[in-house]
N, CA, C and O atoms as a GROMACS GRO file, in nm:
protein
  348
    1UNK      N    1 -13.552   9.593 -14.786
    1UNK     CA    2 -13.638   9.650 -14.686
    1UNK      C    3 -13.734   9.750 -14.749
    1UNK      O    4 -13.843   9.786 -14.705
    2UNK      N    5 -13.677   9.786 -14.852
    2UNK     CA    6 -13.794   9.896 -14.919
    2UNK      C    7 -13.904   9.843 -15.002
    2UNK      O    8 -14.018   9.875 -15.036
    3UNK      N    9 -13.837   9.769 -15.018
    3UNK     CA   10 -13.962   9.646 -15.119
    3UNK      C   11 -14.118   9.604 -15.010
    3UNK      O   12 -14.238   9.624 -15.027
    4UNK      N   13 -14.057   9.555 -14.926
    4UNK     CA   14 -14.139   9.553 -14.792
    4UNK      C   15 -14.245   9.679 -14.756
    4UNK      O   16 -14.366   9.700 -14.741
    5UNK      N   17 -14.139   9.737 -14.752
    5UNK     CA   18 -14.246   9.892 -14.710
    5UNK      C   19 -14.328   9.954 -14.839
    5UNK      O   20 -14.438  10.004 -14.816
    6UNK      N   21 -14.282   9.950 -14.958
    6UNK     CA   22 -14.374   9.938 -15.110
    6UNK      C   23 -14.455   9.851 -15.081
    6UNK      O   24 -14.563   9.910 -15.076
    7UNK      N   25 -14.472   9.734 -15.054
    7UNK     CA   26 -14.542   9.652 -15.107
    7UNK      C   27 -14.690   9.655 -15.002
    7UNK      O   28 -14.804   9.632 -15.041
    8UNK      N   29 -14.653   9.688 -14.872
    8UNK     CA   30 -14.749   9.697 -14.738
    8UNK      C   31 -14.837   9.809 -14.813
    8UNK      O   32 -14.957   9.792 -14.832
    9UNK      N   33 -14.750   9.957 -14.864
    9UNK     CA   34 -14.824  10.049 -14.863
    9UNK      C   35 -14.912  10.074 -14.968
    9UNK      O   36 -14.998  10.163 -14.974
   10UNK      N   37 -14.871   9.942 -15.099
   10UNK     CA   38 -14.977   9.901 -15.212
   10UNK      C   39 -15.107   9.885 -15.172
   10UNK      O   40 -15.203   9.930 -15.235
   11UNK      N   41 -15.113   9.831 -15.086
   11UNK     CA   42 -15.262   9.787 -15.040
   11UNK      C   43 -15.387   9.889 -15.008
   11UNK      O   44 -15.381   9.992 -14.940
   12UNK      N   45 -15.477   9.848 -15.060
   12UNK     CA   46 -15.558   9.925 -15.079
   12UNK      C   47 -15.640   9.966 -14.874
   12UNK      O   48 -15.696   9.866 -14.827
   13UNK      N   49 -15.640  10.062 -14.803
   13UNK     CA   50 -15.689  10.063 -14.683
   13UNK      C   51 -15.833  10.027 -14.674
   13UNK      O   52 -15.923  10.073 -14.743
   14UNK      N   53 -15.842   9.938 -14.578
   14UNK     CA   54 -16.020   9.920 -14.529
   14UNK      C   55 -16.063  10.051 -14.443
   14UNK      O   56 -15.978  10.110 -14.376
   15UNK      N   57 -16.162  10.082 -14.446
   15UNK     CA   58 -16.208  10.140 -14.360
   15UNK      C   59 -16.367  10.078 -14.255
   15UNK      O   60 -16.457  10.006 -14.299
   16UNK      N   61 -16.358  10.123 -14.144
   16UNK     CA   62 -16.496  10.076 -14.069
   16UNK      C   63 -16.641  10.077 -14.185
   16UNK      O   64 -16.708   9.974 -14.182
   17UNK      N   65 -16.662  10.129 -14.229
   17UNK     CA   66 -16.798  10.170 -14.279
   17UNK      C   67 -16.744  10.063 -14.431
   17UNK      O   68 -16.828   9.985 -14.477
   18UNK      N   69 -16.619  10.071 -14.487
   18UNK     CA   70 -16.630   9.982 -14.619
   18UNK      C   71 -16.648   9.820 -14.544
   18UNK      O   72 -16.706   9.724 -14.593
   19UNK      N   73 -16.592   9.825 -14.436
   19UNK     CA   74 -16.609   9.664 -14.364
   19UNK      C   75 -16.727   9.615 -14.314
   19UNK      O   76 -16.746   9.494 -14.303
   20UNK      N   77 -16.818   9.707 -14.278
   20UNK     CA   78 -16.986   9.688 -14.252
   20UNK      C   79 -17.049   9.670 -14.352
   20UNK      O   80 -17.136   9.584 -14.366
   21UNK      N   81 -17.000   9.775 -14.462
   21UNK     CA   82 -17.090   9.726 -14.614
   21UNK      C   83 -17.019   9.619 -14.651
   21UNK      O   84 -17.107   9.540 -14.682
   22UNK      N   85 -16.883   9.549 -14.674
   22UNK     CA   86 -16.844   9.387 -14.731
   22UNK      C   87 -16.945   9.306 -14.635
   22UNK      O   88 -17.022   9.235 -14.700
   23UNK      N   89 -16.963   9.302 -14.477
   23UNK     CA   90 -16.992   9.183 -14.381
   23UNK      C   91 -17.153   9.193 -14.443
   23UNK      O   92 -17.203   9.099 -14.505
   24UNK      N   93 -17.226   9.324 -14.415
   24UNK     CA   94 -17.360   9.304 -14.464
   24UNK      C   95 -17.399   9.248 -14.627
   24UNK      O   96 -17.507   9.205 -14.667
   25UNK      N   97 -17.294   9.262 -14.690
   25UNK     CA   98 -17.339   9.232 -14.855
   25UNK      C   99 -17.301   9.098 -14.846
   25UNK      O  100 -17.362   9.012 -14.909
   26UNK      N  101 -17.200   9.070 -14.768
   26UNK     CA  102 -17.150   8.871 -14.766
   26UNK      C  103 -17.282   8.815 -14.705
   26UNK      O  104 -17.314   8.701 -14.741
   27UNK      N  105 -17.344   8.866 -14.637
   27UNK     CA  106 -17.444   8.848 -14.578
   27UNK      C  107 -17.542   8.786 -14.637
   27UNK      O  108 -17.572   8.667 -14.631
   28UNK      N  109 -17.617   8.921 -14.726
   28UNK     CA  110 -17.726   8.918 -14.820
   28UNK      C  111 -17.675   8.806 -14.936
   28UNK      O  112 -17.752   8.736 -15.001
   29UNK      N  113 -17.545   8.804 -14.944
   29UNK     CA  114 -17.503   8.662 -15.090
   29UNK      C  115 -17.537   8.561 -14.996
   29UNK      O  116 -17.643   8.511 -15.033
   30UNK      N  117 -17.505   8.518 -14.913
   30UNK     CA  118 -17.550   8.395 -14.866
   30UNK      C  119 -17.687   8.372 -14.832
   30UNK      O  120 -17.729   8.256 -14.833
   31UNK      N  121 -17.752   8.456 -14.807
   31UNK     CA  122 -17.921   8.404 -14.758
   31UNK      C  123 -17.980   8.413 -14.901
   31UNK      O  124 -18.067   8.340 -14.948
   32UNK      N  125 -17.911   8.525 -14.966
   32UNK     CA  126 -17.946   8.507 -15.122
   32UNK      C  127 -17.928   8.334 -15.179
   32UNK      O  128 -18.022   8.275 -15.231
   33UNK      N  129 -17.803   8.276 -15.160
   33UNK     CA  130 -17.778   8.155 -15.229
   33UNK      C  131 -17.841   8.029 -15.164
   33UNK      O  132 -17.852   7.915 -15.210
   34UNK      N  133 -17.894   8.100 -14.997
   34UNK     CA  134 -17.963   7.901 -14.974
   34UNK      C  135 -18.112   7.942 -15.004
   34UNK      O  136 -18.192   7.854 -14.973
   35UNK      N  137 -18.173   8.074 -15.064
   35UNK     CA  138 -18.282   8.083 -15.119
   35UNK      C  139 -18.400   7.997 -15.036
   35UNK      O  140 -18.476   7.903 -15.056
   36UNK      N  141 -18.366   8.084 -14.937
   36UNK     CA  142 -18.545   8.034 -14.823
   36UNK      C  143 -18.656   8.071 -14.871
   36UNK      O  144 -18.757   8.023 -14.821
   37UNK      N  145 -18.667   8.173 -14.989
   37UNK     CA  146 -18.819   8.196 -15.006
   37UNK      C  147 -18.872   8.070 -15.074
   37UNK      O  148 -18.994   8.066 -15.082
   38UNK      N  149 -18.785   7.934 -15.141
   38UNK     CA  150 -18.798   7.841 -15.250
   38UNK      C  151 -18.803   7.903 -15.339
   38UNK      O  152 -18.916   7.880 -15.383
   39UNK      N  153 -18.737   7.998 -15.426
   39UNK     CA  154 -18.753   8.063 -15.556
   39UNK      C  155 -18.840   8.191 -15.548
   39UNK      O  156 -18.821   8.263 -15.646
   40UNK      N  157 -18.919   8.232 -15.469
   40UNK     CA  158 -19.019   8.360 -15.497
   40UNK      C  159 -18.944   8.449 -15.493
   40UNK      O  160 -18.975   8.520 -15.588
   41UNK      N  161 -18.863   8.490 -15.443
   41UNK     CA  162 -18.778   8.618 -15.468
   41UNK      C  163 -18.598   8.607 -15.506
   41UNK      O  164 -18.502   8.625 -15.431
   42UNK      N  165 -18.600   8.571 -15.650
   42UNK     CA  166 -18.514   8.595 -15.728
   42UNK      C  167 -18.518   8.774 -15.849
   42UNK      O  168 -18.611   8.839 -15.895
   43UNK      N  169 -18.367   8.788 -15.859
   43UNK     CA  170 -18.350   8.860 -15.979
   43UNK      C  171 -18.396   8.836 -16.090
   43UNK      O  172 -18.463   8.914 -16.157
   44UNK      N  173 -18.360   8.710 -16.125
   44UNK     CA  174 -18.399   8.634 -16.280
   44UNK      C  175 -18.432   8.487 -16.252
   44UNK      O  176 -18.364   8.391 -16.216
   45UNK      N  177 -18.551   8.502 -16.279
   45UNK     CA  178 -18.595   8.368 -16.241
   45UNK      C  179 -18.556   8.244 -16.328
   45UNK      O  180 -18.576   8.230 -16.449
   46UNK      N  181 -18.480   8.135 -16.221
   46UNK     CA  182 -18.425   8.003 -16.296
   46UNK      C  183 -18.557   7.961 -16.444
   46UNK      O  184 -18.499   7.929 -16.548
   47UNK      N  185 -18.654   7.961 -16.451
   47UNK     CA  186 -18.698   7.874 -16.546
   47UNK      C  187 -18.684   7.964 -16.671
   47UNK      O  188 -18.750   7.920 -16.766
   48UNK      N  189 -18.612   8.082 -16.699
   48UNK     CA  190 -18.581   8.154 -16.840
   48UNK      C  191 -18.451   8.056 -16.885
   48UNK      O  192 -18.362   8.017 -16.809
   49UNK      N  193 -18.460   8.036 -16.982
   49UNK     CA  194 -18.377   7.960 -17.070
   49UNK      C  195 -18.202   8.014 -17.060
   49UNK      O  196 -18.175   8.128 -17.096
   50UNK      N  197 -18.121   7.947 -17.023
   50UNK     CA  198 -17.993   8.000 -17.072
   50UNK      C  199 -17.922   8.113 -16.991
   50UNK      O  200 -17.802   8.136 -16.996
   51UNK      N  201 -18.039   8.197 -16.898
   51UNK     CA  202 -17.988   8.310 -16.857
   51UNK      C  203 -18.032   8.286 -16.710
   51UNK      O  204 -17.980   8.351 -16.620
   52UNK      N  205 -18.127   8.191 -16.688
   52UNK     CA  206 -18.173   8.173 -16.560
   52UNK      C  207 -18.092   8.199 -16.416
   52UNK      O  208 -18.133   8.251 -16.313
   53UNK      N  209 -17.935   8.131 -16.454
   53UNK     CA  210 -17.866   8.112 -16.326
   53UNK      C  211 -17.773   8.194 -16.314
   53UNK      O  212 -17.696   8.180 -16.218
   54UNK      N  213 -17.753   8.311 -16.413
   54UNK     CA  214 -17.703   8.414 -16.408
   54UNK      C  215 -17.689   8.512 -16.248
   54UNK      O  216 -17.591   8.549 -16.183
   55UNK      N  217 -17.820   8.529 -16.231
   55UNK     CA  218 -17.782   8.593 -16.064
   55UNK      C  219 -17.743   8.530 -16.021
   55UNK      O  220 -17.635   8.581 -15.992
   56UNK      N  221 -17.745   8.400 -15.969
   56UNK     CA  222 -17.683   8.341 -15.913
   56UNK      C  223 -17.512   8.347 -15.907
   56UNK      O  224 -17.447   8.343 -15.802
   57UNK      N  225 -17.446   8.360 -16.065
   57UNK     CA  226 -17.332   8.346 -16.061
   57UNK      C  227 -17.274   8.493 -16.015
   57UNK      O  228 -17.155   8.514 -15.992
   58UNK      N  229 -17.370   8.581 -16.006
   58UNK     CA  230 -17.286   8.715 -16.024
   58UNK      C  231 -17.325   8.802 -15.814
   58UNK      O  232 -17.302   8.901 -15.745
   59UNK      N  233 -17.393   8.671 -15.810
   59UNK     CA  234 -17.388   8.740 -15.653
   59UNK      C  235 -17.289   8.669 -15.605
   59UNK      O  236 -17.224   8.720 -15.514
   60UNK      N  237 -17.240   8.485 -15.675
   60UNK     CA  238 -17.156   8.418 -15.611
   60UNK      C  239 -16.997   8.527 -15.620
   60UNK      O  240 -16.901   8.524 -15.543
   61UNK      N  241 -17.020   8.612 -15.736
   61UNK     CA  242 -16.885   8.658 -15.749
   61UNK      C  243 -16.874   8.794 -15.652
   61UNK      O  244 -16.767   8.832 -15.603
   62UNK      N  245 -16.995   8.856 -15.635
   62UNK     CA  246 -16.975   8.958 -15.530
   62UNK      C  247 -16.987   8.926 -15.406
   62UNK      O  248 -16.954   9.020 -15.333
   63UNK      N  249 -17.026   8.816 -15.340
   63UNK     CA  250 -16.932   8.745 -15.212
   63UNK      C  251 -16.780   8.732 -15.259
   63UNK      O  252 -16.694   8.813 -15.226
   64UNK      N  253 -16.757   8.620 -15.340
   64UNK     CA  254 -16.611   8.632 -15.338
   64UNK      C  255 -16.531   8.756 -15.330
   64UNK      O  256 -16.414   8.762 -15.291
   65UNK      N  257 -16.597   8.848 -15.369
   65UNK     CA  258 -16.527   8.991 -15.360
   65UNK      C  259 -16.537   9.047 -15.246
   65UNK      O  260 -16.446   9.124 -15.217
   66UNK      N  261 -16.626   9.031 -15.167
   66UNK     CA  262 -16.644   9.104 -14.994
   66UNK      C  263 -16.566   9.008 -14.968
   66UNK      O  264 -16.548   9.022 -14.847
   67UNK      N  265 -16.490   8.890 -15.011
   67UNK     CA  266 -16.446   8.770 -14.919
   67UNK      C  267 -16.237   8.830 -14.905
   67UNK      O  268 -16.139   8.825 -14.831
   68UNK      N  269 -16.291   8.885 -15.052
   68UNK     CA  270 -16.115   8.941 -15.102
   68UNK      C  271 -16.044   9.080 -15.026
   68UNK      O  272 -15.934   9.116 -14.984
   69UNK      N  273 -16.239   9.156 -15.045
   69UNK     CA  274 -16.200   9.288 -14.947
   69UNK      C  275 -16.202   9.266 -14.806
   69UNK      O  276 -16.143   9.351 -14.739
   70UNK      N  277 -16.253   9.174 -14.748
   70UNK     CA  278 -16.227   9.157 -14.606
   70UNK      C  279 -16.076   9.097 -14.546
   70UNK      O  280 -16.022   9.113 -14.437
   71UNK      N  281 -16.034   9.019 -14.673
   71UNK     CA  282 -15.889   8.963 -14.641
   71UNK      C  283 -15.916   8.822 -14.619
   71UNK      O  284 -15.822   8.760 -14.569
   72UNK      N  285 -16.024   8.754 -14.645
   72UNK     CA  286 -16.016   8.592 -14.608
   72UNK      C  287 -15.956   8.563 -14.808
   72UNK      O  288 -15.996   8.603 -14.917
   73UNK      N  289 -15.850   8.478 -14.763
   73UNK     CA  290 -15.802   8.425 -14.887
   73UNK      C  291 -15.830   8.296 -14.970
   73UNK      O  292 -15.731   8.244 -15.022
   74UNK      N  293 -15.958   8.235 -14.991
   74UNK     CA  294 -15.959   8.122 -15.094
   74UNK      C  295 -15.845   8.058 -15.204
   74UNK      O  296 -15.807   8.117 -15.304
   75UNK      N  297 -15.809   7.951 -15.170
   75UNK     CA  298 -15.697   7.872 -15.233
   75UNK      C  299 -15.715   7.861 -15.379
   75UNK      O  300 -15.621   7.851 -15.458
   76UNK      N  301 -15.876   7.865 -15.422
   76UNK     CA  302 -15.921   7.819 -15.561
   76UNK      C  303 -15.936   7.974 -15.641
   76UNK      O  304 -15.961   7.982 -15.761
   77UNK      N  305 -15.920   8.070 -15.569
   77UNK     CA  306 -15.947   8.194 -15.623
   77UNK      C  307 -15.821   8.303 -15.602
   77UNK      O  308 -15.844   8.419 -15.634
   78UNK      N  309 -15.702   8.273 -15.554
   78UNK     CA  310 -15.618   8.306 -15.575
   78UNK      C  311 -15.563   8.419 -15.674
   78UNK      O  312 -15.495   8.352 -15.751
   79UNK      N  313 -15.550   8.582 -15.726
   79UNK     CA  314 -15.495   8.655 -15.830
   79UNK      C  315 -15.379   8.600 -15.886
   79UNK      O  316 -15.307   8.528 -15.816
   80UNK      N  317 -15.349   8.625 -16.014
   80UNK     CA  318 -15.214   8.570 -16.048
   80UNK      C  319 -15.107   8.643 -15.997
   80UNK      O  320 -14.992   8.598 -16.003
   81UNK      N  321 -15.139   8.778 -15.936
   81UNK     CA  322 -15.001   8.857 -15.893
   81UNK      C  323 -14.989   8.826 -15.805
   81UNK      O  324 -14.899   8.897 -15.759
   82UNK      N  325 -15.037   8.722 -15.692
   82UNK     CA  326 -15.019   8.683 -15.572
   82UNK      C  327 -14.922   8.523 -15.628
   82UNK      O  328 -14.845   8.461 -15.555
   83UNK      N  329 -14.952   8.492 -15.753
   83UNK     CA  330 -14.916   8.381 -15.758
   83UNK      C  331 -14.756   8.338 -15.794
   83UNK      O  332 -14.700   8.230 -15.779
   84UNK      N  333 -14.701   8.479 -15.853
   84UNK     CA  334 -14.568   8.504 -15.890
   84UNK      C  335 -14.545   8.637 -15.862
   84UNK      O  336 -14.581   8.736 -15.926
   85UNK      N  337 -14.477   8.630 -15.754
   85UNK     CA  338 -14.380   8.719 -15.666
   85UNK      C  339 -14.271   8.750 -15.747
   85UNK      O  340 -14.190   8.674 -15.799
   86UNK      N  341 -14.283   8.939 -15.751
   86UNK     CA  342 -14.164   8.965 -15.815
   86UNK      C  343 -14.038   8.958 -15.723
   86UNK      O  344 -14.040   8.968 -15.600
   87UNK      N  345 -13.904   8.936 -15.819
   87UNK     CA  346 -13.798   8.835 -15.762
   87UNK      C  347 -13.705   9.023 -15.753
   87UNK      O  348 -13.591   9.033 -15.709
   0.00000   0.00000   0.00000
């Protein structure tokens, strides 16, 4: 039973104002990624060699992170300490 009550109180607390800034930044990653301007307003524009799709990958990862701080859990993105439960 104490393991239980450790483990609840591990968790890091949301607050209102950190949950408005995850929903608005999940936000901005997605209108960011279906890219309605057709390319005019990027960070780093795709036609630089090698580094082009870089924003891309690093806004995909700060959605996944408003996705982690909000509590929706992705199957493919899973932590490993979620993945082996101490016994």
């Amino acid at each position: 039973m104490n393991k239980e009550i450790a483990s609840v109180s591990d968790r890091p607390r949301r607050t209102v104002l950190g949950t408005l800034v995850a929903v608005a930044v999940a936000i901005f990653c997605v209108v960011y990624m279906l890219n309605p301007t057709a390319g005019f307003f990027e960070f780093i524009p795709d036609s630089i060699p090698f580094i082009g799709n870089v924003d891309e990958g690093l806004i995909m990862l700060l959605f996944l992170a408003c996705l982690k701080y909000l509590g929706i859990d992705i199957p493919l993105v899973k932590s490993s300490r979620n993945a082996n439960p101490r016994q």
